[in-house]
C-alpha beads as a LAMMPS data file, in Angstrom:
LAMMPS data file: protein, C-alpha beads

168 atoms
167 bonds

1 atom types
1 bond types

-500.0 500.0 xlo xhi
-500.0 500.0 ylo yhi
-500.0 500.0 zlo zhi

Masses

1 110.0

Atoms # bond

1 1 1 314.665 240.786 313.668
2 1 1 318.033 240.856 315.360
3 1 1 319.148 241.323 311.575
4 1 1 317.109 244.506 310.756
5 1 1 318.498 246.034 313.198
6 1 1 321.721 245.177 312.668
7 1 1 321.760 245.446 309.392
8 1 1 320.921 249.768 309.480
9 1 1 323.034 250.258 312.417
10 1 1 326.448 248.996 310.727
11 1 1 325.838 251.073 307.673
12 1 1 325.108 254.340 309.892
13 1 1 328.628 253.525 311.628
14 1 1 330.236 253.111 308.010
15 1 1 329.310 256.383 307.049
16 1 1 329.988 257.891 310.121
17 1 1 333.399 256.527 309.923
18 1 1 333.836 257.622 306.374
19 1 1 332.594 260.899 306.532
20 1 1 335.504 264.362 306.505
21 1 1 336.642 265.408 309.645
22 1 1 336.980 268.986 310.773
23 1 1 340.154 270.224 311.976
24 1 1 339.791 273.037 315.148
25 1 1 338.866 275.917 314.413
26 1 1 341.450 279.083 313.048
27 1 1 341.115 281.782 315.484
28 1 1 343.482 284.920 315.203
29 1 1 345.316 283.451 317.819
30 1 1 345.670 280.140 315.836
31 1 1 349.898 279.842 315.161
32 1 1 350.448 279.717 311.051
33 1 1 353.424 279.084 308.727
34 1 1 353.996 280.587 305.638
35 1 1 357.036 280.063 303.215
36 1 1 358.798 283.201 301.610
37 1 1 361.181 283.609 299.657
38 1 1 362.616 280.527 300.924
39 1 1 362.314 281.627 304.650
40 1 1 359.381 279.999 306.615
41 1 1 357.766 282.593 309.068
42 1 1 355.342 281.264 312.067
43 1 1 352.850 284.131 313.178
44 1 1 349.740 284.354 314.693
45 1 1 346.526 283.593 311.509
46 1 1 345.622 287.503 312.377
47 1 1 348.918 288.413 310.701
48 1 1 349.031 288.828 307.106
49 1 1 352.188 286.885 305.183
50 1 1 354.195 289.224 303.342
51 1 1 354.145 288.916 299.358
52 1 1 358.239 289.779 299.569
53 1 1 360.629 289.102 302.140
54 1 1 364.164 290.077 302.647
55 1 1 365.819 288.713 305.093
56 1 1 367.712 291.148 307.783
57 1 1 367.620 289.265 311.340
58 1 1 369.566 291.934 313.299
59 1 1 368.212 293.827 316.773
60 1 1 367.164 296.860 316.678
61 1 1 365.737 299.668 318.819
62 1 1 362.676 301.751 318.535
63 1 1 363.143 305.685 317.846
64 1 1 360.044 306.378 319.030
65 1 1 356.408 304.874 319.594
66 1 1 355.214 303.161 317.053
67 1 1 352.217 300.587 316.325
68 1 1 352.512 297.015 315.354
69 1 1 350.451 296.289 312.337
70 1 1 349.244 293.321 310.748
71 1 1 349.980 293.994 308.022
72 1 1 352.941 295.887 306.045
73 1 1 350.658 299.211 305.595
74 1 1 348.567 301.546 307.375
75 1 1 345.252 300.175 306.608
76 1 1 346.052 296.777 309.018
77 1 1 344.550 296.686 312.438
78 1 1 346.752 297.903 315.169
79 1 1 348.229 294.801 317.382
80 1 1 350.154 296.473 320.003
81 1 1 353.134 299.266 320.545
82 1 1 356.528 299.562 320.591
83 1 1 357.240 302.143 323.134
84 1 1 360.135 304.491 322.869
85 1 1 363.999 302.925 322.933
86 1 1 362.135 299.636 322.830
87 1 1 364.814 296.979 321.219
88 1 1 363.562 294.014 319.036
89 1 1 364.690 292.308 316.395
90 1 1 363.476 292.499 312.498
91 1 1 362.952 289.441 310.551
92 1 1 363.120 291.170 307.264
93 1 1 362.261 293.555 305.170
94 1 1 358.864 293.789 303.581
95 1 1 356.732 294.731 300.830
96 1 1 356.889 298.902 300.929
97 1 1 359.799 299.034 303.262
98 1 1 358.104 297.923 306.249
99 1 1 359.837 295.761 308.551
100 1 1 358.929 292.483 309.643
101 1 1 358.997 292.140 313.768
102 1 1 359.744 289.475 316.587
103 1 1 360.461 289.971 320.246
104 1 1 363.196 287.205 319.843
105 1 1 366.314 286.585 317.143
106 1 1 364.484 284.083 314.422
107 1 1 361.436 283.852 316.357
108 1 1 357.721 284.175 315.579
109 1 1 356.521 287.532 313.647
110 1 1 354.482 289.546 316.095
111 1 1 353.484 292.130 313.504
112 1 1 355.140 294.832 310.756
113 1 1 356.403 298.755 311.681
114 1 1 357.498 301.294 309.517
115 1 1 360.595 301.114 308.386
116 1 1 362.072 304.448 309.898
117 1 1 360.329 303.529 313.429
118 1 1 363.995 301.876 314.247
119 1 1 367.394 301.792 313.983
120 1 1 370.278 299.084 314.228
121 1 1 370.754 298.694 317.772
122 1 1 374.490 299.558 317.166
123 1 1 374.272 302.636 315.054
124 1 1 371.509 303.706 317.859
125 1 1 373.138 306.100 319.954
126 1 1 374.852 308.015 317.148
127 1 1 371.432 308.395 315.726
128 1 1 370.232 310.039 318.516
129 1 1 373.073 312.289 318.817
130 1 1 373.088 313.399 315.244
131 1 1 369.350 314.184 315.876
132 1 1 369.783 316.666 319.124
133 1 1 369.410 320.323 318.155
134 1 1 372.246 321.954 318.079
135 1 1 373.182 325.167 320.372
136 1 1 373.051 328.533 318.660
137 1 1 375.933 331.175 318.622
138 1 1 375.453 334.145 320.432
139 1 1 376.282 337.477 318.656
140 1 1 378.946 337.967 320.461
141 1 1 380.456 334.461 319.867
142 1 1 379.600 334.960 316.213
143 1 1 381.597 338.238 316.388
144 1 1 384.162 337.384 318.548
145 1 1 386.623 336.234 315.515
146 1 1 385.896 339.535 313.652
147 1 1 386.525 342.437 316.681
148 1 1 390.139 343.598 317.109
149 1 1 391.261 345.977 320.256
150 1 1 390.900 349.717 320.140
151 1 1 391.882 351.402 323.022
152 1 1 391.918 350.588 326.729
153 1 1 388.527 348.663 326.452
154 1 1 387.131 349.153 323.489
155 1 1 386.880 347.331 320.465
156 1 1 385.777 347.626 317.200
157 1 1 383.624 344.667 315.646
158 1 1 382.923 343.918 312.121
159 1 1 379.393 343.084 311.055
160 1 1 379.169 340.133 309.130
161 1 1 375.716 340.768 306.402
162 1 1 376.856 344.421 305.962
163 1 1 380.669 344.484 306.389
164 1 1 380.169 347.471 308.936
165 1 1 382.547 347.936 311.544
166 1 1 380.657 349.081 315.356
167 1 1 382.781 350.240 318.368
168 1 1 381.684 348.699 321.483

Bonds

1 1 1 2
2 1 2 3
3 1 3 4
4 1 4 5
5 1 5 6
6 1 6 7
7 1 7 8
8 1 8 9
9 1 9 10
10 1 10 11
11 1 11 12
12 1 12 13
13 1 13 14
14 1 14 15
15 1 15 16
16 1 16 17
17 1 17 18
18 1 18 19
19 1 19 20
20 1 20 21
21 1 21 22
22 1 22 23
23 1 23 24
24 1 24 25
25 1 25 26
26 1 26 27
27 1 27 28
28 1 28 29
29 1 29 30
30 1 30 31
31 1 31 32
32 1 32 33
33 1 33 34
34 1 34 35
35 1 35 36
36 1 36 37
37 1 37 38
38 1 38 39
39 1 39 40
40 1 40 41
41 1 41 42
42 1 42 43
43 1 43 44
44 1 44 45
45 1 45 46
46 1 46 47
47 1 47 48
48 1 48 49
49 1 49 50
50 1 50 51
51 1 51 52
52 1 52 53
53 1 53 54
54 1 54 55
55 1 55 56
56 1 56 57
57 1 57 58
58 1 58 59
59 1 59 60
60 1 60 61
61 1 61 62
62 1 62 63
63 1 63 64
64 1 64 65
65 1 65 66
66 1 66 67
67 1 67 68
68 1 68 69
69 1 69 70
70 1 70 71
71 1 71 72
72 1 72 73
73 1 73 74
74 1 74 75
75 1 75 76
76 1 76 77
77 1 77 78
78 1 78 79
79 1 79 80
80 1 80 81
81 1 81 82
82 1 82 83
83 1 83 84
84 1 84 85
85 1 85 86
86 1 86 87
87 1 87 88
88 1 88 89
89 1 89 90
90 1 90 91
91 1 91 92
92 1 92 93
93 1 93 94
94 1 94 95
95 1 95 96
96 1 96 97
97 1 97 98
98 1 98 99
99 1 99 100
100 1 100 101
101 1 101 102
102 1 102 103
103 1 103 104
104 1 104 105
105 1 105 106
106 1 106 107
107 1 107 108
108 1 108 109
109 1 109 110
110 1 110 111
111 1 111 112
112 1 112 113
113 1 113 114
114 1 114 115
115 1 115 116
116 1 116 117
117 1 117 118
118 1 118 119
119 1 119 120
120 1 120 121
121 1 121 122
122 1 122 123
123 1 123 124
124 1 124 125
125 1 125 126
126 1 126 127
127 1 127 128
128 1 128 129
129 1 129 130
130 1 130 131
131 1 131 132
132 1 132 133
133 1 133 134
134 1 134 135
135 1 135 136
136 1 136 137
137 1 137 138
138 1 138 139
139 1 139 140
140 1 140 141
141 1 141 142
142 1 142 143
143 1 143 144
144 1 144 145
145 1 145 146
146 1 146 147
147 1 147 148
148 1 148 149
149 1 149 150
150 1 150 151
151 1 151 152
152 1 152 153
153 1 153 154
154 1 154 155
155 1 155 156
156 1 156 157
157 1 157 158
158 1 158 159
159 1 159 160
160 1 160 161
161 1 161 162
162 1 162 163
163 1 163 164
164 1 164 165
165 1 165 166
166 1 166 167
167 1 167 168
């Protein structure tokens, strides 16, 4: 009897033993590697590897707001923002010229931007100035180089488009 019951109860353990076990489960928040190009980049399983990779690894800063994607196009699902003057530093560059993101030199990619959403965090502030509008000329500033003195306090200015000369 003792044998019966023995006998059924080892073989259930066997198979138990021998059967696959299941690793957790991947959640989007589950950390991933994937291999490059020869670089290895850890991201969150929500983020989609790039199919090219060029390696950059330099901070930059944010121009404006832009989203972080997950992947290197538009049709991703937003993962967060980089607000305005933001810096952070680019992994690489990507498939379509999008850049590959991490809050920290070498560290984990957080997401992709587009590629003219930043700017080399040394080369930032001239890019800003070269952006400002410019001041406009007055008239008289504009004529100020073509009017010659006539008188006591007049002068005589020369139009520029129609080579006309005006006493003021």
């Amino acid at each position: 009897m003792k044998i019966q019951i023995l006998l059924p109860l080892l073989s259930a353990l066997l198979l138990c033993a021998c059967a696959p076990r299941t690793g957790p489960a991947i959640t989007d928040d589950t950390l991933v590697s994937h291999e490059v190009n020869g670089v290895t980049l850890t991201h969150r399983a929500i983020i989609s590897p790039p199919v090219q990779f060029k390696p950059i690894n330099e901070q930059y800063r944010s121009l404006y707001s832009a989203s972080i994607m997950s992947k290197p196009s538009y049709d991703g699902k937003v993962l967060g923002k980089l607000e305005n003057a933001t810096p952070f530093f680019v992994l690489g560059e990507v498939e379509n010229q999008w850049l590959a993101i991490a809050t920290e030199s070498e560290g984990q990619l957080i997401g992709y931007i587009q590629n003219n959403a930043g700017v080399v965090e040394s080369a930032y502030r001239a890019t800003l100035l070269k952006d400002r509008p410019r001041a406009r000329r007055s008239k008289a500033a504009k004529n100020a180089g073509n009017c010659v003195d006539v008188g006591n306090s007049s002068k005589a200015c020369k139009e520029a488009k129609s080579d006309t000369w005006i006493l003021e």
